[in-house]
Each structure stands twice: as C-alpha cells, then as structure tokens.
N, C-alpha and C positions, 0 to 999 in steps of 0.2 A: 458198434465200431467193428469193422471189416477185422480177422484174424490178423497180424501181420509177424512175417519171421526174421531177420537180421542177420546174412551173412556177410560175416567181414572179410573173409580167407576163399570166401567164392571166386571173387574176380580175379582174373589175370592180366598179364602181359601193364602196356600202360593203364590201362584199370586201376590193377594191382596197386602200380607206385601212385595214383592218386584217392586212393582212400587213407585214411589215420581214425583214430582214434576218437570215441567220444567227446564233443567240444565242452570248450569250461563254460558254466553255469553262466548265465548274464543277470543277476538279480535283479539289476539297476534298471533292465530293458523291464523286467516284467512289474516293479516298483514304478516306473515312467507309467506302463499303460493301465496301469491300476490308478492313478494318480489323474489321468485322462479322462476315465470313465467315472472319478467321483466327482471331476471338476467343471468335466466339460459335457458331462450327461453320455459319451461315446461306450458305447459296449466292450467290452473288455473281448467277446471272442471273436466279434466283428473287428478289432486290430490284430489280432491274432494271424486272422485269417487271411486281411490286406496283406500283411508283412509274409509269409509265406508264399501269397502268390507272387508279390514281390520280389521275393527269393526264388523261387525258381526260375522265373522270365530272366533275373540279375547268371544266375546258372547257366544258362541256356546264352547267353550273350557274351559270358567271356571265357565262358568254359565249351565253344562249342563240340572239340571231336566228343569230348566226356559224354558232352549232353545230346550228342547222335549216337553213340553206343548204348548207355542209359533206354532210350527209347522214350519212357514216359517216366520222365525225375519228376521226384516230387519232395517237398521238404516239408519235415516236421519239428515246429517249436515247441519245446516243453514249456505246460503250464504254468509249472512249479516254480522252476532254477532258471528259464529262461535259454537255455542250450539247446540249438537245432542240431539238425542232421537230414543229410541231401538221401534220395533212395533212389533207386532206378527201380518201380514197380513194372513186375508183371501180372498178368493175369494164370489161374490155371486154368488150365485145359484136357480133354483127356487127349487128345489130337494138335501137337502143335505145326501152324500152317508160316507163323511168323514169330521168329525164336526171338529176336528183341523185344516185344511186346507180349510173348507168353511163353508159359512152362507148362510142360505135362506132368501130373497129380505124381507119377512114381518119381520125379528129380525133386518138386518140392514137397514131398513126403505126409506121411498120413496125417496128418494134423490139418491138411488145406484140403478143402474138398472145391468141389467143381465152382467158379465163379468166383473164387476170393483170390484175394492179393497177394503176392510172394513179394516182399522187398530186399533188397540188397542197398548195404547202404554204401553211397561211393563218396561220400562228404570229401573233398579237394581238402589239402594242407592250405593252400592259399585263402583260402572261404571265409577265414574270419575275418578279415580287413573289408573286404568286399560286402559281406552282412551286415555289420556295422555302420556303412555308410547306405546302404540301402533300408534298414529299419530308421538310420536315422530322417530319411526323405519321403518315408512311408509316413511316419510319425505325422512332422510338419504340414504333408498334405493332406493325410487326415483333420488335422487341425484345420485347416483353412476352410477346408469342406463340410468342418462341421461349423465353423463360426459362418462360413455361406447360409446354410442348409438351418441355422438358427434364426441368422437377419429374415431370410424368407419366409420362415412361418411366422415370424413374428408381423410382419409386416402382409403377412397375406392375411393375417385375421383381421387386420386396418382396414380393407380395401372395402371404397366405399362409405369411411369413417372420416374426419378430420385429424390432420396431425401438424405437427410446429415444427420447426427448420431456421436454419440460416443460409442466406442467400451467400453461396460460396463464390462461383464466378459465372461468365456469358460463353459460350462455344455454340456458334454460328446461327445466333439468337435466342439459342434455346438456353434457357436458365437452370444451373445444378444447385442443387438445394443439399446441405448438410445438413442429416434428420437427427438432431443431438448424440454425433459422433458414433453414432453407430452406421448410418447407410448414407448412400447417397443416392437421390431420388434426381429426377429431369423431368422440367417442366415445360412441355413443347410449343414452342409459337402460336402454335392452333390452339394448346390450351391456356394460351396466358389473356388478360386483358386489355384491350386498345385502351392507349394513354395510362398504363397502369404502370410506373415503373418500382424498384427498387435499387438503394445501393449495395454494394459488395458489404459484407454481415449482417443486411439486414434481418430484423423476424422477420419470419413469411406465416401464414397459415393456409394450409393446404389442403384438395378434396384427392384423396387417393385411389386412383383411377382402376388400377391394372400394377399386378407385380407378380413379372416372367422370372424364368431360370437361363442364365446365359449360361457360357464358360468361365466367362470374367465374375461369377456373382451374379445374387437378384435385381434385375432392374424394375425400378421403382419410378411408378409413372404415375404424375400429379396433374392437379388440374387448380385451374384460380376461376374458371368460365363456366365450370359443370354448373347446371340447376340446381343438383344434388347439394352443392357448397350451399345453398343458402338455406336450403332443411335444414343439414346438419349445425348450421351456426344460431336457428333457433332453438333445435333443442338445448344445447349449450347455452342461451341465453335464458329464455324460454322452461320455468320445470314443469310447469301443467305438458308440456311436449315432451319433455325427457321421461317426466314419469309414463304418459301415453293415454293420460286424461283430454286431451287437445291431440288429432290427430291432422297429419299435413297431407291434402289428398293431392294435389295437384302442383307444380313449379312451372312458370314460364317465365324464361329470363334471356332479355339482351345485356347480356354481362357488359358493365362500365355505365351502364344508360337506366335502365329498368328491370323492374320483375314483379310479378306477381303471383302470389299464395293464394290458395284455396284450404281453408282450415275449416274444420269441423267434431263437434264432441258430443257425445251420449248424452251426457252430464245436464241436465236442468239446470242446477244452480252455477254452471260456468257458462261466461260469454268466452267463445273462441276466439272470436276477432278482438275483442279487450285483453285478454290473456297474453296474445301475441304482442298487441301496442305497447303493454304495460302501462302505470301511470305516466300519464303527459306524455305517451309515446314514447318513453325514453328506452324501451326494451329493442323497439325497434327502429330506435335511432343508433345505438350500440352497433347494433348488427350493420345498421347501412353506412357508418363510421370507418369499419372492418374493412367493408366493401370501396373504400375509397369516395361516400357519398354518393352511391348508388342508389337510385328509388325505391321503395318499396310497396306495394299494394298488398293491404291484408284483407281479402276477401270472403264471405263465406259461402261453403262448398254443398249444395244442395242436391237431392237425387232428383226433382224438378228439372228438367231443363230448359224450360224457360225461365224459371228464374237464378240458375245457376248461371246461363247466357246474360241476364241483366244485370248480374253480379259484378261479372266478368269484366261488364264495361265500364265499373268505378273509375273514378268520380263521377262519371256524367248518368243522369237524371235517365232512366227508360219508361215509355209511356207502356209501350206492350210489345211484344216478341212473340213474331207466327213462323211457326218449324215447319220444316218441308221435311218430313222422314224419308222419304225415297233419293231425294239430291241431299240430305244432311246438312239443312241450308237453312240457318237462322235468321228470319228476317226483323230488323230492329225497329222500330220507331220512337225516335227522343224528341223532345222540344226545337224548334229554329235555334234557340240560341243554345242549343249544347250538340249540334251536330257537329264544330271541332273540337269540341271536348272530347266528342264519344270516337271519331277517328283520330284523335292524337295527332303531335308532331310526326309529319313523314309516316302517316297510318298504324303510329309505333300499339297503339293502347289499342284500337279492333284488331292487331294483328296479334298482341302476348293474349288477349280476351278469347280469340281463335282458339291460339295454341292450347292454353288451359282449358278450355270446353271441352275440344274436341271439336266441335261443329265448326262450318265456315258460316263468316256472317255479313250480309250486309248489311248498310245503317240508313235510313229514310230520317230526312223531318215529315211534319206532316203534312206538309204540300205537297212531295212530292210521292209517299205515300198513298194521296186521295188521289195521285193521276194515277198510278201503278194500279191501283184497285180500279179506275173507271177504265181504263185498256182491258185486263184481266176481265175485266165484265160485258164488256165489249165482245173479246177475242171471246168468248165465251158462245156469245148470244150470235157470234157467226157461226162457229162452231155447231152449234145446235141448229141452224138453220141450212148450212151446207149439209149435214148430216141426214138431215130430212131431205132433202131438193137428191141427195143419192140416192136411196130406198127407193125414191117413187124411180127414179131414175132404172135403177137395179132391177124393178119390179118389170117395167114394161121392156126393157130390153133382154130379160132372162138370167139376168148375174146374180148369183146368191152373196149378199153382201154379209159379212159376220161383223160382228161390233168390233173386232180388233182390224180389221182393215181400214173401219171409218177411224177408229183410235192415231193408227200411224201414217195415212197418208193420203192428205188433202188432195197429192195431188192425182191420184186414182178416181177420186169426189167428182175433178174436173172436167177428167175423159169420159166417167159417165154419165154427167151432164151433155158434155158435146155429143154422145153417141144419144143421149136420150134427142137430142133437136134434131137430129139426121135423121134417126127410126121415127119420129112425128112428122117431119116435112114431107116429106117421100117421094122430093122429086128423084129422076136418075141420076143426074149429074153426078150427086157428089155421092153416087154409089161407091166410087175405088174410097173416097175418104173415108164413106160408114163402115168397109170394110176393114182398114188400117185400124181405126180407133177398135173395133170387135177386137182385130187381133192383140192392142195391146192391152186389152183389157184382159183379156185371155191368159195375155204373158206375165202381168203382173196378179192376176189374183192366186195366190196359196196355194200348194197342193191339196186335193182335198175338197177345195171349194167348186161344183161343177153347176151346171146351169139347172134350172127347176124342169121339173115335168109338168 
C-alpha cells in the first residue's frame, strides 16, 4: 500500500471551513458487510470497495466546487470501526506542471519519494448523512446483484439439463414459468408444443435451453420441442441411461406427433432397445405420457449404415438398402404391402428415419425397384455404346477424347458423331457445317486437351 500523509490544517480558504475531524466509527456498517459475506457468499473487501467508489461519485455530485478543488478525492473506509474519510490525493513530483493533481517532493517532504501519493484529507461536516444513505443503496445493490449473479450460475450449470416449474401466466403467447421461486424462465412460441396447452399453476417440465445476463437478471430460456427433452426424460426414466451403460446416439422429433431414438450399449449382456421399453413398454410409455401421448420409436443405432437406415424405418419390414456415397442417398426396398408403412402419414416416418441417419432416402417396393434397376441398366448399356461410337468418332476426326469428357457430357458425344458423318461423306456442301461442328468441338473440349499428331 502506496505511503499516504494526512494534512488536516493544509487546506485554506473554503477548503478550510469544509474539512472536520475524524468520523465516528460505523460498527454496524462493518457488522452489515461481515454478515453479507458469511451469508450471502459476497466478499467482504469487494463491498468495501463498491461503497467507496460509491462515495466518492456521492462526493463529487453534491459536493461539487469541493470536489473540483480536491482534483482526484478519494475516500477511505476503515476496516476496523467502519469510519471513512474523503482525500484530495496528489501525486509527487519533482517538477509540478498541474498543482491540483500534484506536489513537488520538497512541500510534501522526505518521507514521499517520487511517484507516491500525498493526501489531504477534506471530509465535509455534512458527509455523514450522505454516506449513510449511499452505503445503505450500495449494500441493497450489491445484494440484488449477488442474488442475480447466484440464480445464473446456478441455472447455467442446468442448461441443457431438465428442470420443474409452475406455469405462472401468458404474455404475447409466450409462456413464464416459475422455477420453484427462485427464477423465472420463458418459454417461447417456437419452443412450446402445437395443441400442447397448460393452465395457470400448472407443473411443467422443462428442457433448458440457453440462460443470458440482462440488466433486469438471468433470462432463462426453456424449451417443451427440443429433441434434447426427450434424451433427458430417458435418462430420468431410464437407469441403464442415467448410469451410461445404454447410450442415446441419435433424437429425431416432430414434437406433439413423433420421435425417434437411436440407442446403443457395449454391454453383451444388455438389450438397449429393451432397456429403453422397460417391461411391457411401460418405461416408455411414462416418458410419452409426459410428452402428452407422443410416439415413440426405440431403435438401435448401428455404425452399418445400411442397417442403421433400415432401422431407421421401424415398423416397416426392409428387404435391402443400396447407398449412393457420393449423393449420400439411401435407396430402400420394402415389401408392396409396407411401402405406407415405411413412408408414414404425410412422409412423417422416411422423413424423422432421414433426419436420424443422416442420409436422404428414398423408398421402392419391388416393382418399382426391378424398373429403376432395368432403366439404370439400360442408361448404362447406352452409355457404353455412345462412348464407344465417340472414340472412333475422336479417332478419325483428330480430337483427343479423355475419359472425363465422355464422363460429363453426352452431349459433346453427339457433335462428334455429327462431325464424324460430315468428315466420312465428304461432299462440299455441308463444308461451312463440318466447319461449325470442328469449331464447337474445339470450344468445348478442356484446356489441355489438343488434337493428336
């Protein structure tokens, strides 16, 4: 701690008549912020220090000519007895350039050497009524800020977690949830459930989203629609999940209507999907109880992914599943009679089957299936044949064809076909035409790609 020295008989003029005498002790104030920091976790010198800056902003605001004379006031609470005292500090210097803000080392005397603090202390006769009401608003805000700054950790280590509430009221559809008197959380339109209502006190359970720091307090931002909500309501149901013998890889959910889990465990001697149902389903009828009779699909989660994809599409029966890696495009084939099983009401079961894969997918019976493969074999067998009918084509007109040209553009195939019958006919006429097709042939092939020797 910086030197400091205390003249009382320094100051003059009005100065003078507003300095007095060392203030009386405050026990009580320093009894208060002891009593703070045992009860309310607040650090004893962290209010110390609010209340001080406190006091001199309160200084500086009613005391102004004081506190433009002063220069830089500053005030100091004793730890002890609880009595302040206002200063007008200077700095020393050996050179002073700004006499309210410094002193030169010979006025404040050999005790202060270069760079430390000279005080004087100018504490007003009036300052005690005024400190009194300003510790006491110091105090109170402290308090608030720490009961804020308590809700928010507490409620930031939730996020993500489930938590219980009562539904308090509606403000502009959005739902305010009372989180057992201690916060209150908002549950917004976009995260509540179509047809899901509640009345005023009802419980609610809740998936907690996100929790900001306003001015007003932590806002606390819930959800009834996360995916997340239905993990968390197996674990809780669920202990093979809670312990993390059953692990939940996947959620895809139209919140009110459907959803489907992807579960899976190390464990030999545990079924994951029986784990989750419980006997007679009743673990996962709990859960979809909660959810207001919401479906459930417990499926298992495989690093296969074809059979992870024909998982996907429970209930309905898959004969075989052929992946397209480059389009990331599951193709399905099921039975005639489970092809609206396997697309679901309104596409609802291939589209959560999607989302949980990952992969897009379409669904065949196998009729249509054997047409899809007899086209494909087909477009194939042209394929190979146009490909050949260019080469020779390429060959006798001079174009060097590379395999990624016949790859992407058939219709490059067809100009060298027409230029191949023009350069074999050989009458004049359709000279200007063999010339055109040369040039777009020209135009369209690669850089790089130039005619043979």
């Amino acid at each position: 701690m910086s030197p400091r020295k205390t003249v009382k008989k320094a100051a003059s003029g009005s100065q003078a008549a507003a300095v007095t005498g060392p203030t009386t002790p405050n026990q009580e104030l320093i009894n208060a912020l002891r009593e703070l920091e045992r009860d309310r976790g607040l650090s004893f010198e962290v209010l110390i220090e609010a209340l001080e800056a406190a006091l001199v902003s309160a200084y500086k605001r009613n005391f102004v000519k004081e506190a433009e004379a002063a220069g830089n006031p500053v005030v100091v609470v004793d730890r002890q007895d609880g009595s302040y005292r206002v200063f007008a500090r200077r700095t020393v210097v050996e050179e002073v350039t700004d006499p309210v803000m410094e002193i030169s080392k010979t006025d404040a005397g050999d005790k202060f050497e270069i760079g430390s603090n000279f005080d004087i202390e100018v504490t007003p006769k009036e300052f005690g009524r005024i400190a009194a009401q300003t510790a006491k608003q110091v105090i109170v805000q402290r308090i608030r800020e720490a009961e804020r700054d308590m809700v928010f950790d507490e409620f930031n280590d939730k996020v993500d977690t489930l938590t219980n509430g009562n539904v308090l009221r509606y403000e502009q559809r959005n739902m305010l949830i009372d989180l057992d008197k201690k916060a209150e959380a908002i549950l917004p339109l976009s995260e509540q459930v179509p047809r899901e209502s509640f009345r005023i006190g009802a419980r609610v359970r809740v998936y907690v989203m996100e929790v900001r720091k306003t001015n007003r307090g932590p806002q606390i931002i819930v959800s009834r629609s996360h995916p997340q909500l239905v993990a968390e309501l197996f674990k809780q149901e669920v202990p093979e999940v809670n312990q993390g013998l059953v692990q939940i890889k996947a959620v895809a959910r139209e919140a009110g209507s459907r959803s489907k889990v992807a579960v899976y465990t190390e464990a030999d001697d545990i079924d994951a999907v029986g784990a989750c149902l419980g006997p007679r389903s009743s673990r996962v009828n709990n859960i979809s109880d909660e959810l207001h009779g919401e479906k459930i699909d417990v499926i298992q989660w495989s690093a296969d992914p074809k059979a992870y994809v024909a998982n996907g599409l429970q209930p309905a029966k898959v004969i075989e599943v052929h992946l397209d890696e480059r389009e990331h495009l599951a193709e399905v084939v099921v039975p005639d009679y489970q092809l609206s099983l396997a697309i679901g009401k309104e596409g609802q079961n291939v589209r959560l089957a999607a989302r949980l894969t990952g992969w897009k997918i379409d669904i065949h019976n196998e009729e249509q299936w054997a047409e899809v493969v007899a086209q494909r074999v087909e477009e194939d067998e042209e394929r190979e044949e146009l490909a050949a009918m260019a080469e020779v084509a390429a060959e006798q007109t001079g174009v060097e064809l590379t395999p990624e040209m016949l790859a992407q553009d058939e219709e490059l195939i067809r100009k060298l076909q027409e230029l191949q019958r023009m350069t074999l006919g050989g009458d004049e006429e359709p000279a200007a035409e063999e010339t055109a097709a040369e040039e777009t042939v020209a135009e369209e092939t690669p850089e790089g790609a130039g005619e043979r020797s």
